[in-house]
Steps between C-alpha positions, in 0.01 A plus 500: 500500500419578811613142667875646388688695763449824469898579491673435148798580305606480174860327582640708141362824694281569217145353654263687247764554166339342217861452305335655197420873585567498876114582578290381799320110431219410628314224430399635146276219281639491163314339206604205250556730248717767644691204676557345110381154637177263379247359745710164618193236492564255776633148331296260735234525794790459758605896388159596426321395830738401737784608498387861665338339805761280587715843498275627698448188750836402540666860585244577707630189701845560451489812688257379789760197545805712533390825620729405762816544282382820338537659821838283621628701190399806539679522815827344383470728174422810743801414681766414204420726242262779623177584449291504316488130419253508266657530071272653300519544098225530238520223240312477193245199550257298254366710223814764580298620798761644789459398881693543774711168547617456919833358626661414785831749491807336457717819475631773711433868389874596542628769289821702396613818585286667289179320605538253221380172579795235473502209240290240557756270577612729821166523613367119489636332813558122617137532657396636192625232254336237712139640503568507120649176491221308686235733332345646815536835339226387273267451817308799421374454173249228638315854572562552132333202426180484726423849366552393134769694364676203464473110496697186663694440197562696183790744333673701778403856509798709353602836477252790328796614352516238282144514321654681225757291433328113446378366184186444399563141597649562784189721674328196457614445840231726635229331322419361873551582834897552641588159723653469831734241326485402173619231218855715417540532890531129512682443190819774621356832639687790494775266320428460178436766243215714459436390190515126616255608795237680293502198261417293823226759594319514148517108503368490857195726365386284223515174712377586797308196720445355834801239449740806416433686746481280778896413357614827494390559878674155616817604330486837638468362845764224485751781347432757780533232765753288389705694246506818537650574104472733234412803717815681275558543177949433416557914508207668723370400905178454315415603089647688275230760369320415155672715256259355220771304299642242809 
């Protein structure tokens, strides 16, 4: 990753924590069977032969066309919040496999008296909320993309915390490749339930075409421009964690 700013943070101060025994990730390749999924066969030629290239086409483009605001950001996030501007936080990918997923910051590091950082809620500011509301603290996973750890569209990348706790249906999600936006983040986001959004994942990986895609990326647009909705859920700034049963 070496087109990624060198300078990153983990904005939950715990960069390399795997959430399951606290150990150092790297980018560790794990197989089918000790991720408890089977080979997902692509449903169409779309998935099978194009889908990667236009991935890798239309990020690549993405960040050549607005390199400009990348670094307009930087500043304004170097100013606001502090440095470093860079988020960094492994994910579990396709196949299980962790990488490093990049973020704009959106939160301060300010902490209590006893060096406790403060809630998230005290720590996201108005210029926070609006790069999540428009998105643009997404920017950075275009890098994701073009390198291949992720694609265009597909289930969000959650938590490694949470491996444990899905059911076998519900790790169907990482039958393919984590999406920069994907069918439950047009259908509600971080709104609706988890169990409601992995439904929309699983569906999203058994019907996955050209058509669907291309859908998914003009809603995404036309809600991060125009709308600006479902960034919270009714009782958190952003998700409640998956405890498994919600």
């Amino acid at each position: 990753m070496n087109s990624i700013p060198p300078s990153v943070s983990d904005e939950t101060a715990t960069p390399q924590a795997d959430g399951l025994g606290g150990q150092e990730i790297t980018d560790k390749k794990v197989t089918l069977k000790e991720a408890g999924l089977k080979p997902h066969k692509s449903k169409g030629i779309y998935e099978f032969m194009f889908k990667r290239p236009i991935d890798i086409l239309l990020s690549l483009l993405i960040i050549i066309i607005i390199f400009w605001v990348y670094i307009l950001l930087a500043i304004l996030i170097k100013i606001k919040l502090g440095s470093p501007v860079i988020f960094k936080q492994p994910r579990p990918g396709k196949n299980e496999k962790i990488f490093n997923l990049y973020k704009f910051r959106t939160m301060t590091n300010e902490k209590d008296e006893n060096g406790n950082l403060l809630p998230d809620e005290q720590r996201l500011t108005s210029f926070g909320k609006w790069l999540r509301k428009t998105s643009l603290d997404e920017i950075p996973e275009f890098f994701n993309i073009l390198f291949g750890s992720m694609s265009l569209v597909g289930p969000r990348p959650l938590l490694i915390k949470y491996l444990p706790l899905y059911s076998e249906e519900q790790r169907r999600r990482h039958e393919v490749r984590p999406g920069l936006s994907g069918y439950a983040q047009v259908n509600g986001r971080n709104a609706i339930s988890w169990s409601d959004r992995f439904k929309l994942d699983v569906e999203y990986v058994d019907n996955i075409t050209f058509i669907g895609d291309f859908k998914i990326v003009r809603d995404t647009f036309k809600k991060a421009i125009f709308k600006h909705d479902n960034i919270s859920s009714e009782t958190s700034v952003t998700m409640e964690d998956f405890t498994g049963d919600n």
